[in-house]
C-alpha positions in Angstrom: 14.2 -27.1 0.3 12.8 -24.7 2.9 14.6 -25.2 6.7 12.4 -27.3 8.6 14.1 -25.8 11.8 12.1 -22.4 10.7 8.8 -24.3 9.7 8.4 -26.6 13.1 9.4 -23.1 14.9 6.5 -21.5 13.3 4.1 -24.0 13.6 4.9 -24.6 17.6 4.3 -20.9 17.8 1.1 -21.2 16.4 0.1 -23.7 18.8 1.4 -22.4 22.1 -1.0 -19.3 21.0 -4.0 -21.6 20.2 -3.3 -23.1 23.6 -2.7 -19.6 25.6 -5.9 -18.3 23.6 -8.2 -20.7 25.7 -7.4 -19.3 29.2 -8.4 -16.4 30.7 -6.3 -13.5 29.6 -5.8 -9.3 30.0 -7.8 -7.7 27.2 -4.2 -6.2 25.6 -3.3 -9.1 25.5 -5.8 -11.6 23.9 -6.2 -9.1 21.3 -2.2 -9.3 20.7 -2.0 -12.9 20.4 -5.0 -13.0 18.7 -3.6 -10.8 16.1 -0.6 -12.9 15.6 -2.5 -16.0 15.5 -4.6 -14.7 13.0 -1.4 -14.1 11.0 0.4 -17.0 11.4 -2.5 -19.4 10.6 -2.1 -19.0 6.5 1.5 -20.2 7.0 0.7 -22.7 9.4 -1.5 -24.1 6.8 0.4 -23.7 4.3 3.7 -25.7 5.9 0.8 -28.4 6.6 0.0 -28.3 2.9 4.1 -28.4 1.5 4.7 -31.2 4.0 1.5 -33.3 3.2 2.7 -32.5 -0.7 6.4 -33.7 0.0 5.5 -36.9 2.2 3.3 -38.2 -0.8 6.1 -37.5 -2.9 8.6 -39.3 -0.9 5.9 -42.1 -0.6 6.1 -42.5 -4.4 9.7 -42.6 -5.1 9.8 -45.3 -2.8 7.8 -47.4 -4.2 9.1 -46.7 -7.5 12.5 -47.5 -6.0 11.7 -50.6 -4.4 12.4 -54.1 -6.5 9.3 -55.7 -4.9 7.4 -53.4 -6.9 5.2 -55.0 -9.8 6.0 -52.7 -13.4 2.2 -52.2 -13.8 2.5 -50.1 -10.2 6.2 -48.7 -11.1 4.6 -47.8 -14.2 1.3 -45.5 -12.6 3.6 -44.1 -10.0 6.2 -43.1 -12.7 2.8 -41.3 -14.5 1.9 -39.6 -11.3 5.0 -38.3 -10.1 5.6 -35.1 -12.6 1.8 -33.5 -11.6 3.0 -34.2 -8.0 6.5 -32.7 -8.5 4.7 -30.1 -10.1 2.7 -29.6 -7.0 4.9 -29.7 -4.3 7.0 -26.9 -6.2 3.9 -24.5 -6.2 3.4 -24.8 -2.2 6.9 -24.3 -1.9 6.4 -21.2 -3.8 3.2 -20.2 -1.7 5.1 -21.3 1.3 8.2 -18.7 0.4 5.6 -16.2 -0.3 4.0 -16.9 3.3 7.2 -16.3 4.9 8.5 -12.9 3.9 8.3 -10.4 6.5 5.1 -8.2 6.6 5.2 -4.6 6.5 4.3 -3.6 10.2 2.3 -0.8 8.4 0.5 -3.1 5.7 -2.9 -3.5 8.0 -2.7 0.7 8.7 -6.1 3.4 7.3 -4.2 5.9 4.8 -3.7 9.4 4.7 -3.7 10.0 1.1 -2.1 13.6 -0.5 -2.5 14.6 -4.0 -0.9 17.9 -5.3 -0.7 19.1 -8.9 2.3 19.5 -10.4 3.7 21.1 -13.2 1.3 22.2 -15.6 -1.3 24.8 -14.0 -4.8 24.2 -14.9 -4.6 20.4 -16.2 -2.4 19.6 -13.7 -4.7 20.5 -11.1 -7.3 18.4 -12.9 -5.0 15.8 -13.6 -4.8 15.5 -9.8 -9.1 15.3 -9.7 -8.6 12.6 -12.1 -6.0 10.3 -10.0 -8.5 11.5 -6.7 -11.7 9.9 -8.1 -9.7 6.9 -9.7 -8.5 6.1 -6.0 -11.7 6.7 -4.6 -13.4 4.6 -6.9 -10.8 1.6 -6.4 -11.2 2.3 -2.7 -15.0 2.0 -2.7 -14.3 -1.8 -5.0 -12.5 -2.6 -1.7 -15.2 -1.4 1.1 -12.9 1.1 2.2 -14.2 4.5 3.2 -13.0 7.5 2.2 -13.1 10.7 3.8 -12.1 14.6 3.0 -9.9 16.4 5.1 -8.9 19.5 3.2 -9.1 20.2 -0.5 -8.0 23.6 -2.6 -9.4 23.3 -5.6 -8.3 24.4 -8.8 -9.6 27.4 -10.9 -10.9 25.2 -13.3 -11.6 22.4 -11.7 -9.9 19.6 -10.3 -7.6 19.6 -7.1 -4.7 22.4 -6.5 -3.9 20.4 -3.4 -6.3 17.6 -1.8 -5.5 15.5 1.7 -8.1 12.0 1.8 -8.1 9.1 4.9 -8.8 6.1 3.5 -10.0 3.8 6.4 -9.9 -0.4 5.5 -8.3 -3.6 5.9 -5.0 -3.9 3.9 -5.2 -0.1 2.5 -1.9 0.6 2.7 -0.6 -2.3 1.6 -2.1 -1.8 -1.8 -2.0 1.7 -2.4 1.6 2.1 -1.1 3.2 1.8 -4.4 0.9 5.0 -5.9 3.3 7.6 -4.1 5.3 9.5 -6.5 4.7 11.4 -9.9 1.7 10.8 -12.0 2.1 12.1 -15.8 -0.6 12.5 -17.8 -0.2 13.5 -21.3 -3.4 14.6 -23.3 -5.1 17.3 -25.0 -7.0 20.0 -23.1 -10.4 20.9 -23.8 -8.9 24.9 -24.1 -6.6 23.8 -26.7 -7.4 24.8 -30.1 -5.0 23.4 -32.1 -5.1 19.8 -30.8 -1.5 19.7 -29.0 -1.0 17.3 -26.8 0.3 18.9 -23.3 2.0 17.1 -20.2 1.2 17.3 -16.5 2.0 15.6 -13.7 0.5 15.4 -10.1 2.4 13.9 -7.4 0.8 11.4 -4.9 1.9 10.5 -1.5 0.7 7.4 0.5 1.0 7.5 4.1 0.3 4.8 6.5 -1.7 6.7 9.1 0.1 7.2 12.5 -0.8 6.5 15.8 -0.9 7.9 19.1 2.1 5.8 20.5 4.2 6.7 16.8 5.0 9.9 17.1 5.1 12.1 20.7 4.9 15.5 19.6 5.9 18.3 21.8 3.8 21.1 22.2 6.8 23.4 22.6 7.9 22.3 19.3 3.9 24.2 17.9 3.6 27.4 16.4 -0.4 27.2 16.2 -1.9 30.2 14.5 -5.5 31.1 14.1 -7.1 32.7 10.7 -10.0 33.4 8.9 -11.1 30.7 6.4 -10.6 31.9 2.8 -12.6 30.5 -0.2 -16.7 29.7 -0.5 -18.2 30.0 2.7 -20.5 33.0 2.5 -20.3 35.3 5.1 -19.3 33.0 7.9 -15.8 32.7 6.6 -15.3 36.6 7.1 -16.5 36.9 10.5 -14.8 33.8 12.4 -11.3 32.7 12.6 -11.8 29.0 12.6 -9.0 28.0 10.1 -6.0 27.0 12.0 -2.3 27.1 10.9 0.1 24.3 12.6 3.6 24.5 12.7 6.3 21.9 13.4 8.9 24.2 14.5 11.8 21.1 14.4 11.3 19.9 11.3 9.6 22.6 9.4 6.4 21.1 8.1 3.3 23.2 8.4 -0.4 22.2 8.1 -3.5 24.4 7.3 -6.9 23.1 8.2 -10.1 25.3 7.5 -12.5 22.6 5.9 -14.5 22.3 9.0 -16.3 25.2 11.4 -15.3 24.6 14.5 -11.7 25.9 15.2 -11.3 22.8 17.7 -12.0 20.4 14.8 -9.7 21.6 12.5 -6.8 22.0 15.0 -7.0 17.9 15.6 -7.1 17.5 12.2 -3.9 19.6 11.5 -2.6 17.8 14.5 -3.3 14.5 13.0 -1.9 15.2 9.3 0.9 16.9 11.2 1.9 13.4 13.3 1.7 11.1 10.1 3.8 13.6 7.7 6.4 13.4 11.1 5.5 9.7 11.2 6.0 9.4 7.4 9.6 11.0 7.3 11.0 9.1 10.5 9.6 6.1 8.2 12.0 7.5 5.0 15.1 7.9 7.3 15.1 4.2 8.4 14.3 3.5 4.8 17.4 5.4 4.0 19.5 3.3 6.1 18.3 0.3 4.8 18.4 1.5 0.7 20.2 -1.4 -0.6 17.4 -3.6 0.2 14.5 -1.4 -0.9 15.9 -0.2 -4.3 14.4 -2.4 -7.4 11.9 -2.4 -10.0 9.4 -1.5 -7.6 10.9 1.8 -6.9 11.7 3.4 -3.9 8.3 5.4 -3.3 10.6 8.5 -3.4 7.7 11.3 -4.4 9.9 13.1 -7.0 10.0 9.6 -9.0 8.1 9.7 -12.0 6.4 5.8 -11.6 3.7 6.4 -14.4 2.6 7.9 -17.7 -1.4 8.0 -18.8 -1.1 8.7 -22.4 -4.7 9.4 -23.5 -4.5 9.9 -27.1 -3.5 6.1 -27.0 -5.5 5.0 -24.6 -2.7 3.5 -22.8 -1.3 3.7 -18.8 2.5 2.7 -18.4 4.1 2.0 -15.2 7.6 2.8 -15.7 9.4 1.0 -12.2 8.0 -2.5 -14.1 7.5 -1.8 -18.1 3.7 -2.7 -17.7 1.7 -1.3 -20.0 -2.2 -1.4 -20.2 -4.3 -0.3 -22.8 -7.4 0.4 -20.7 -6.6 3.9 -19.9 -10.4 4.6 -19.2 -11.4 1.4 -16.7 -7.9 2.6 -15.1 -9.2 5.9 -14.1 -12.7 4.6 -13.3 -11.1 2.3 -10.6 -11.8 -0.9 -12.0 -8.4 -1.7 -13.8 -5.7 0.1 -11.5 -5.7 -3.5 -9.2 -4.6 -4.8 -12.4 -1.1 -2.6 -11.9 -1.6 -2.8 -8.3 -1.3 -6.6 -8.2 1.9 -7.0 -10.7 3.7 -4.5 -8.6 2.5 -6.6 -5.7 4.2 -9.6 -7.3 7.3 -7.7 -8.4 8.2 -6.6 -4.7 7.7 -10.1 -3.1 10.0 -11.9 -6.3 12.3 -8.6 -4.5 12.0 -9.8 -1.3 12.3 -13.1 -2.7 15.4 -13.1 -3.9 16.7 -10.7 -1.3 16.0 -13.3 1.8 17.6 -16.2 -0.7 20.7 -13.9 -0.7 21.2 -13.5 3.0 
């Protein structure tokens, strides 16, 4: 049985907002409550739904418990109560979903980093691959995807390649794509027809925000430099590329993708803050390890999470031993929710069985 002290909390809550909501209020402020009333109201409805679910149950074994009760009755009630049992048990489970903690970052846009790993040449187009599967998955989900820097391989694909992806609940899909991608195939340059393996890592961060991270300019080394790669002659007379560095930490951005040396330097600026906001985020994640580690994995980017094996057309994800044999409508997008959603469900039977614990 679920704590009814909890439920009637939650759905006072919910109507002390709906009541706040009508008067006249700071614009902060409405759009605060409004946010929280927005996200209470699923679980509002869904305690409504349990309750309405366990009163008609209650109803029933009543009158299958009371003597007055004619046996044709007894009989219809005895009938209906399994389906209702059966019921009330699935908006407890919905319920129990409802009230696990959401991931202050699940609603965040995502700065999305792909980088090819071991294997030189198919690695780097390895990474192309897993860069137009998540763009295509992202465009299924009217989110927009944008560029910010790219080095691309020698013979195709993505060295290195740095994507925001701006919509409604990005993060909290695509947060279970950081770490190692293998791929294991056989390259068009191979003669013989051995199979080789690359890998690519990935990296999902929610994007940061202004009030995040305070960055200190005395802590930037900002360096100016000439844009190398295509460009024509432009590249070779202007220094518009811009080299930021994080002197505390070490991490160091290079922007040259856009013209103006302005632009690039608040792009650099704004990978820099999320890759700060990013590790703060994996140092409290540290401190609470016990309660992240599972079959989900811990999003750690040097932990291999999946194999595409396309001589038999298969994907494996190795944190849940889910394997799909549609290695093609995978990569075009239209599959990977598939793996999405039953890694999804694997975390919240986590955080399931983690609240039960405590």
């Amino acid at each position: 049985m679920l704590p009814d002290q909890k439920l009637n909390a939650l759905v006072t809550r919910h109507a002390a907002l709906e009541r706040d909501l009508a008067a006249p209020l700071a614009p902060e402020t409405y759009v605060k409550m409004s946010r929280e009333f927005a996200e209470l109201a699923p679980v509002v409805e869904a305690v409504k739904a349990y309750r309405d679910a366990q009163r008609e149950l209650d109803g029933l074994a009543s009158l299958i418990d009371d003597p007055s009760t004619d046996a044709e009755m007894r009989a219809i009630a005895e009938q209906e109560r399994p389906a209702l049992e059966a019921r009330r048990a699935a908006l407890e489970q919905e319920l129990r979903l409802a009230l696990i903690p959401k991931d202050a970052m699940d609603e965040r846009n995502v700065i999305l980093e792909i980088r090819a790993g071991t294997g030189g040449d198919e690695a780097a187009l390895f990474a192309g691959d897993l860069f137009r599967m998540y763009e295509r998955y992202a465009t299924n989900q009217r989110w927009k995807v944008e560029i910010v820097t790219a080095s691309e391989g020698s013979m195709g694909g993505y060295k290195e390649i740095i994507a925001e992806i701006r919509g409604r609940g990005a993060f909290a899909k695509l947060k279970y794509e950081s770490g190692v991608h293998r791929v294991q195939r056989v390259p068009d340059t191979e003669s013989s027809g051995r199979i080789h393996t690359s890998t690519a890592t990935v990296a999902v961060l929610p994007e940061a925000q202004d009030l995040d991270i305070a960055i200190n300019d005395a802590d930037l080394k900002i360096d100016t430099l000439r844009s190398s790669g295509a460009g024509g002659q432009h590249v070779n007379k202007t220094e518009s590329a811009v080299r930021v560095t994080h002197i505390p930490s070490g991490i160091v951005v290079t922007m040259q993708e856009d013209r103006s040396q302005h632009r690039n330097r608040a792009k650099a600026l704004a990978v820099l803050r999320t890759r700060l906001y990013d590790f703060e985020r994996q140092k409290q994640d540290a401190a609470r390890a016990a309660q992240r580690r599972g079959q989900v994995g811990t999003g750690d980017r040097s932990e291999r999470i999946r194999t595409y094996n396309y001589p038999q057309g298969r994907v494996s994800d190795h944190r849940i031993n889910l394997t799909l044999h549609k290695l093609p409508q995978i990569l075009e997008g239209e599959a990977l929710g598939e793996i999405i959603d039953a890694l999804v469900t694997e975390n919240q039977a986590a955080l399931l069985a983690a609240e039960e614990a405590n």
